[in-house]
N, C-alpha and C positions, 0 to 999 in steps of 0.2 A: 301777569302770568295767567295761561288759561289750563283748567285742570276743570275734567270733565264738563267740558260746553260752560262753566262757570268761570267770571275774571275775577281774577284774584288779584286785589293789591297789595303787591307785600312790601313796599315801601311805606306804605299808612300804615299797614298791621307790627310793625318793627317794634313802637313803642307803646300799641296800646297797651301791652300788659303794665308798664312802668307806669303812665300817663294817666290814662283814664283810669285803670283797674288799680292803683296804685297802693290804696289801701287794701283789697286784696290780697296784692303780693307780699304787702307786709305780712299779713295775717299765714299767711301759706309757707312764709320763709322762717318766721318764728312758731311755727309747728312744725314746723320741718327739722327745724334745730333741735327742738324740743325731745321731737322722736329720734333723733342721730343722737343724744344725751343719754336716753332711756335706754335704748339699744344698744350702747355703752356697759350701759350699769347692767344688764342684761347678759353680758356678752362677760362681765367680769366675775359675773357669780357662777354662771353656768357654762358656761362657753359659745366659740362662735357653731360650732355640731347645731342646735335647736333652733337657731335662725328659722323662721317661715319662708323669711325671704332670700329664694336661691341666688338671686344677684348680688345684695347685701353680704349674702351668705360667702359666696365666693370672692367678693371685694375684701369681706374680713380675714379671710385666710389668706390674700395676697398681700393684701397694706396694712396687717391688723386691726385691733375692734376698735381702733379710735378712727383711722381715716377709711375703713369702708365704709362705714353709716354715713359719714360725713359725704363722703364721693357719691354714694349712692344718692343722698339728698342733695345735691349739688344736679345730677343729672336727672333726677325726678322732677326739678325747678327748669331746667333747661327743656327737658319734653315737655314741660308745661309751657313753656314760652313757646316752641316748635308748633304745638297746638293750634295758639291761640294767631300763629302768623296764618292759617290756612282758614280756622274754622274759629272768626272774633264772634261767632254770636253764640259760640261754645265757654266763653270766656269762664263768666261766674256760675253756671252750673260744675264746669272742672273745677273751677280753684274750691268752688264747695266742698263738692266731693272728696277733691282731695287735702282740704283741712282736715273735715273729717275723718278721715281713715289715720291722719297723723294722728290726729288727736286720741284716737280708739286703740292705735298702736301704742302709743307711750304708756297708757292704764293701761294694757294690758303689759308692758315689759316690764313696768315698776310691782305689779300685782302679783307676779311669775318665780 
């Protein structure tokens, strides 16, 4: 696929994230979990109203506070795979990224 004068293979890019980046995605998916758990316990002390995050926020008022966090972390792993099929040398600065911000999410939902 060509996307701005650059070829892009998206048949090779398919599995990097599983393949190569593998321990990554573990690391990504078990903070992922972690903050859909927090977010949980968050959502049952105070409600889903204080949510920061308006997507979570509104998944949890449609499927309630157990399967929005959960759905929303399901498609927060999905745009991460989407990513890393266009832009693989973006790979481990995102999944950084966004371990971190799990991780800074769940202390802060447990701390709240």
């Amino acid at each position: 696929m060509r996307v701005l004068d650059c070829e892009i293979d998206i048949e090779c890019n398919k599995g990097l994230l599983l393949e190569r980046y593998r321990w990554l995605f573990l690391l990504m998916a078990g903070s992922a979990m972690i903050d859909a758990l927090s977010t949980t316990y968050f959502m049952t002390r105070i409600g889903p109203g204080n949510e920061m995050n308006v997507f979570v926020r509104m998944l949890s008022y449609s499927y309630g506070i157990v399967w929005g966090p959960l759905l929303g972390k399901a498609m927060q792993l999905a745009a991460v795979w989407l990513v890393t099929l266009f832009t693989p040398g973006l790979t481990r600065l995102l999944c950084g990224v966004v371990i971190f911000m799990n991780c800074y999410a769940a202390i802060i939902n447990i701390h709240v």
